[in-house]
C-alpha positions in Angstrom: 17.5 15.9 12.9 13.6 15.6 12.4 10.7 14.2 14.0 10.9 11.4 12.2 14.8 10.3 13.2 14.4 10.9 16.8 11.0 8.6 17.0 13.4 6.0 14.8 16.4 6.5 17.4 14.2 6.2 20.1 12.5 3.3 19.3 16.3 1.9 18.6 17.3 3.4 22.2 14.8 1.7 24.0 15.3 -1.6 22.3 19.0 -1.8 23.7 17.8 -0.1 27.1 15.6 -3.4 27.4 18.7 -5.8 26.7 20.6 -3.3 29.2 18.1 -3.1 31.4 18.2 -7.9 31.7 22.3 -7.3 31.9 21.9 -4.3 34.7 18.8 -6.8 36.9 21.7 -9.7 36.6 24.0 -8.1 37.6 22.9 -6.0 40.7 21.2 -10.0 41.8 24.7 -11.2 41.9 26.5 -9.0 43.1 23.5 -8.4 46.1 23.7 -11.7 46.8 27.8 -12.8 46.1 29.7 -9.5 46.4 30.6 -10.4 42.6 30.9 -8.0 40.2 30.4 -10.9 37.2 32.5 -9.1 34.4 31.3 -12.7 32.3 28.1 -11.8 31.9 28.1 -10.9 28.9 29.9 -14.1 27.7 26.4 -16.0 28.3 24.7 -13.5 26.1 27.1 -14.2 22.9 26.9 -18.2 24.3 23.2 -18.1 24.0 23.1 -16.3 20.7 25.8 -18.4 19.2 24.6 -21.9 20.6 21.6 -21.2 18.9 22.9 -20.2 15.7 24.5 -23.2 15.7 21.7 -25.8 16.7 20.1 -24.1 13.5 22.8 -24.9 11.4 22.2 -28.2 12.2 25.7 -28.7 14.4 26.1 -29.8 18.0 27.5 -26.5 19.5 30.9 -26.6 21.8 28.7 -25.0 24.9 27.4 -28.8 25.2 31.0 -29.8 25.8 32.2 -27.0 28.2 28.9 -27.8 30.2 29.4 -31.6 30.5 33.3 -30.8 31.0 32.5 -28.4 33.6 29.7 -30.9 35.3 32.6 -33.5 35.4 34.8 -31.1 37.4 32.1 -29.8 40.0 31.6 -33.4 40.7 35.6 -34.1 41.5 35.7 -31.0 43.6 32.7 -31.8 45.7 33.9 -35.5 46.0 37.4 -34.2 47.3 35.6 -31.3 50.0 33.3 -34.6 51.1 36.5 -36.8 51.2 38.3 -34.1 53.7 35.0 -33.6 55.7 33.3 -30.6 54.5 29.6 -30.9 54.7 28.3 -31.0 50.6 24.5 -30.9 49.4 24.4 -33.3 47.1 20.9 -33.3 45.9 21.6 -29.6 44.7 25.0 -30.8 43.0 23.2 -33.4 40.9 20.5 -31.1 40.0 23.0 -29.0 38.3 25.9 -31.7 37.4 23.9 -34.7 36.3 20.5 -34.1 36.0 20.0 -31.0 33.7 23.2 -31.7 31.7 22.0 -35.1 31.1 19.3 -33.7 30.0 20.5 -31.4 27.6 22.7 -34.2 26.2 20.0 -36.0 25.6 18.3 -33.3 23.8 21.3 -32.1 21.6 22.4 -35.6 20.6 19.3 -37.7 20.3 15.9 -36.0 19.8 17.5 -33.1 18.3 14.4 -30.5 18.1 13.9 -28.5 14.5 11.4 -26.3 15.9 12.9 -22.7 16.8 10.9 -22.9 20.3 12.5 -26.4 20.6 16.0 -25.1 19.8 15.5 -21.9 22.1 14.3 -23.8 25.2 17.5 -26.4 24.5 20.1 -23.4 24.1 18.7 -22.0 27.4 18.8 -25.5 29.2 22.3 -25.4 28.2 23.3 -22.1 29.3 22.0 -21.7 32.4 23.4 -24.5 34.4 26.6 -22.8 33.4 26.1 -19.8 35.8 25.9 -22.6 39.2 28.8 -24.5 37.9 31.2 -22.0 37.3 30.0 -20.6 40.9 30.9 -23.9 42.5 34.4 -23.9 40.7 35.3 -20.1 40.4 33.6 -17.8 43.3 32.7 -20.2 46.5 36.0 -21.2 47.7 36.9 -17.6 47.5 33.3 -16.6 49.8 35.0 -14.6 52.1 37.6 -13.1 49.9 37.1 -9.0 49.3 35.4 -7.4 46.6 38.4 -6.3 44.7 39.5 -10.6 44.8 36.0 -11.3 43.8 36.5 -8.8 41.0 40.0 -10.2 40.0 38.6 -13.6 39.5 35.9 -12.0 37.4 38.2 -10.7 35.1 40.6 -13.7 34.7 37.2 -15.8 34.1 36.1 -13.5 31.2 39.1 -13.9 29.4 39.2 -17.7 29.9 35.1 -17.5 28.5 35.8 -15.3 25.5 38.6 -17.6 24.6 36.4 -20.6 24.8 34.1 -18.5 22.7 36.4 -18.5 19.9 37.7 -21.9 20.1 33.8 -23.2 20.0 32.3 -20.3 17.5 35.0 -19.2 15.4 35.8 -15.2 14.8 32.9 -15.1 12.5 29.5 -13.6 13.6 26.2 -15.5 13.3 22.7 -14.4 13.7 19.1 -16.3 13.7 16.0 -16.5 12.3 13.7 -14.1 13.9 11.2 -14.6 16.3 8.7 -12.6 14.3 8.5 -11.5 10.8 5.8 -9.3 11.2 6.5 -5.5 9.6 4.3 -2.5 11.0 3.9 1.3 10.0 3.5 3.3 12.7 3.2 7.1 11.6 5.3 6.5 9.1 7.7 4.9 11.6 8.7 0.9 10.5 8.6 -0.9 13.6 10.0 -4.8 13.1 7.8 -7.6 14.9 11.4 -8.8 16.5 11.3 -5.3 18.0 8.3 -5.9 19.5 9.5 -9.2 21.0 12.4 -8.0 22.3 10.1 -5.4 24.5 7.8 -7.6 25.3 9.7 -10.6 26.5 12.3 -8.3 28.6 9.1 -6.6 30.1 7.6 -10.0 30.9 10.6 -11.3 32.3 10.9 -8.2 34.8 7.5 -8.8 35.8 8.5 -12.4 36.7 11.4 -11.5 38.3 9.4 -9.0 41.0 7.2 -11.6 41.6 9.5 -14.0 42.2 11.6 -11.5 44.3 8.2 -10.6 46.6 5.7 -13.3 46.2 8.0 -16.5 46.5 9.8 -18.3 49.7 13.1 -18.6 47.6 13.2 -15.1 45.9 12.6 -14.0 49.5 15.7 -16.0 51.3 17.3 -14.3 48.3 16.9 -10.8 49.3 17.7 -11.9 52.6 21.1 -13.2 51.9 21.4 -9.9 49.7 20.5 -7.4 52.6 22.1 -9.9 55.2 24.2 -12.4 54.7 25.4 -13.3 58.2 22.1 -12.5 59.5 20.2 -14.8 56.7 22.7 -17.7 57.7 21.7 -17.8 61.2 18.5 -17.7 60.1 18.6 -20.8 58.9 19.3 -19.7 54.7 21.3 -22.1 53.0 23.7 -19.1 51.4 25.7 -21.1 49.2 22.2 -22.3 47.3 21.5 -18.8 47.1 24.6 -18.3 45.2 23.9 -21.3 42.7 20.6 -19.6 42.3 21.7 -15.9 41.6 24.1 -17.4 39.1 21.8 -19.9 37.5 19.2 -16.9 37.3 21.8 -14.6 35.7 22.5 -17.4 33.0 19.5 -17.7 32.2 18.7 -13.8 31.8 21.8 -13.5 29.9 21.2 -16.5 27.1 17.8 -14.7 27.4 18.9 -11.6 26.0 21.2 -13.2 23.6 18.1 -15.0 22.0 16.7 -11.6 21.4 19.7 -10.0 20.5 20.7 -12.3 18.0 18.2 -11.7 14.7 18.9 -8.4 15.2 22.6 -7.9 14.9 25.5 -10.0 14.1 26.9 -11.2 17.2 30.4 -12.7 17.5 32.3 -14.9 20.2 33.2 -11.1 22.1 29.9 -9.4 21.1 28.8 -9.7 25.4 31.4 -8.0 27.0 30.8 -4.9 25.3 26.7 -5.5 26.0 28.2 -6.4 29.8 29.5 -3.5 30.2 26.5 -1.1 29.0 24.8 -3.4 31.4 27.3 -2.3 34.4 27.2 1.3 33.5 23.2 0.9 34.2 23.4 -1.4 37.4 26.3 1.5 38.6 24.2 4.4 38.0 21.3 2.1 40.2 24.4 1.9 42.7 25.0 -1.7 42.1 21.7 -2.4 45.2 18.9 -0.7 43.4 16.7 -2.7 41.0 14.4 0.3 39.8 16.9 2.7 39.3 19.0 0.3 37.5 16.2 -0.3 35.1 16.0 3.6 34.4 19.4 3.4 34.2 19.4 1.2 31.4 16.8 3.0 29.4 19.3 6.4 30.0 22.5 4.1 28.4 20.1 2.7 25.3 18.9 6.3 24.4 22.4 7.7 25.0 23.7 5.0 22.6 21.5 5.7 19.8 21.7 9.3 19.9 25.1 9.5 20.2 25.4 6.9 16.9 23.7 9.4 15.3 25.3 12.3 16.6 28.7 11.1 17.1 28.9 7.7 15.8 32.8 7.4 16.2 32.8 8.2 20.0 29.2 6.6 20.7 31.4 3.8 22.9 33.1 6.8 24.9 29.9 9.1 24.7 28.6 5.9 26.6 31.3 4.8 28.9 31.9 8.6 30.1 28.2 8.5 32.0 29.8 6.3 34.3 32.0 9.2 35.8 29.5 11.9 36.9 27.3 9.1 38.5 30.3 7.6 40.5 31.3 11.8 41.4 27.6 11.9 42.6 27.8 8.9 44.4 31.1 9.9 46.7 29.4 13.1 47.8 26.2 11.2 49.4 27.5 8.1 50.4 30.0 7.3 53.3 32.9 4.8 53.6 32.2 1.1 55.0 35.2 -1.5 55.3 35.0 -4.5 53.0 34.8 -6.3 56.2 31.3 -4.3 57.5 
């Protein structure tokens, strides 16, 4: 290996470390906030990728459907809890079950936008209102289940996504027209302008995120429910909206990165779980609490990939996959053992 391969697989490293990096922030917000370990998130990355794909074909895609099917549902559910007396915010379920779906009804089946800023803003209006609903349906009647419920759940809800997946898409991969065809020669390095986006935007969007996490009311009462959930209750947090609003925020990081992704590489109806899980590895080595780390994290799994492609190309997956062991061995010897219940 030269000089000249190392730059080029570390330029490639870093790339996927910043997709990584959006799974690993998602994942550590929901599982701060929720106790879930969300094993789907990948599933909204191929969603995004592949509902745009197909709004540039020219179709409707099938993530309308399961949106307004799932929108239908929450509402039922809510109606029956209010019907036996359970106390339900409504303004927040027609936020997510009327309003924005309406809205992204509208947008698919009548104004139809040809622009690719206009079909990227519709596939992330469709995607994220996903995260709330399937919240409300899947994860909050089972608050106060354990982890290892929680986790259950997740799984059983990845399977039923990635079977959607390939009822809506098809087996066959799609990608998009890139956000930037701009080509650059640096030191003899090619260096594509989609690259460059993909940096930039996951860089912008972890900026927003701190701010939003230490400069806003909400991302506050977030960390509160994160570092005390009981605590933030009594206080006056409304948890459950702090739930809707980890998910919603995960959707949208996830169609996000599926955007960015998808000129790139071919992605297919399964394509997230395996970018899910290089996002885990990252949010595990960051201890599933740590934002920072997770982010370094990330950049470790993206460089590990590349090299290892080069290196080792058959057992890049396990090369991968296998950092997850020493972190967890290092992790037992300076941590103690809590009860789900503490």
């Amino acid at each position: 290996m030269d000089g000249q391969i190392a730059l080029l697989l570390g330029q490639d490293g870093i790339v996927n470390g910043a997709v990584y990096a959006l799974m690993a922030l998602a994942l550590v917000l929901v599982f701060s906030v929720t106790r879930v370990i969300f094993i789907p998130q990948g599933e909204f990355v191929a969603f995004g990728a592949l509902t745009m794909a197909t709004l540039q074909a020219g179709r409707v895609p099938g993530t309308l459907w399961l949106l307004l099917a799932l929108s239908v549902v929450t509402l039922l559910v809510e109606a029956v809890r209010h019907q036996r007396g359970v106390a339900v915010d409504w303004k927040s379920s027609v936020v997510w079950a009327i309003v924005l779906p309406a809205l992204a009804a509208l947008l698919v089946l009548v104004l139809r936008p040809t622009s690719m800023y206009g079909q990227a803003g519709m596939s992330l209006l469709l995607i994220t209102p996903l995260g709330p609903l399937l919240y409300r349906l899947a994860y909050r009647p089972l608050a106060h289940a354990t982890v290892l419920t929680l986790l259950i759940v997740s799984v059983a809800l990845h399977g039923v996504l990635v079977g959607l997946g390939l009822y809506f898409f098809g087996a066959e991969g799609s990608r998009t027209t890139p956000f930037s065809e701009l080509r650059l020669d640096l030191g003899g390095i090619p260096v594509s302008g989609q690259s460059l986006v993909v940096m930039g935007v996951a860089s912008l969007l972890v900026l927003l995120l701190f701010l939003f996490f230490e400069r806003t009311i909400v991302g506050k009462a977030l960390r509160a429910t994160a570092m005390n959930r009981v605590g933030a209750r009594l206080m006056g947090i409304p948890t459950e909206l702090s739930g809707d609003l980890s998910f919603a925020l995960a959707a949208l990081v996830g169609a996000v990165s599926g955007l960015l992704i998808a000129p790139l590489t071919t992605v297919y109806y399964d394509t997230g779980f395996l970018i899910g899980l290089k996002g885990f590895v990252a949010a595990i080595i960051g201890g599933l609490t740590s934002y920072p780390i997770a982010l370094a994290g990330a950049l470790i799994v993206g460089l590990l990939e590349s090299f290892s492609s080069f290196w080792a190309s058959a057992f890049k997956e396990v090369i991968v996959f296998t950092l997850i062991i020493p972190v967890l061995w290092w992790r037992s010897l300076h941590s103690h053992h809590v009860e789900d219940e503490e």
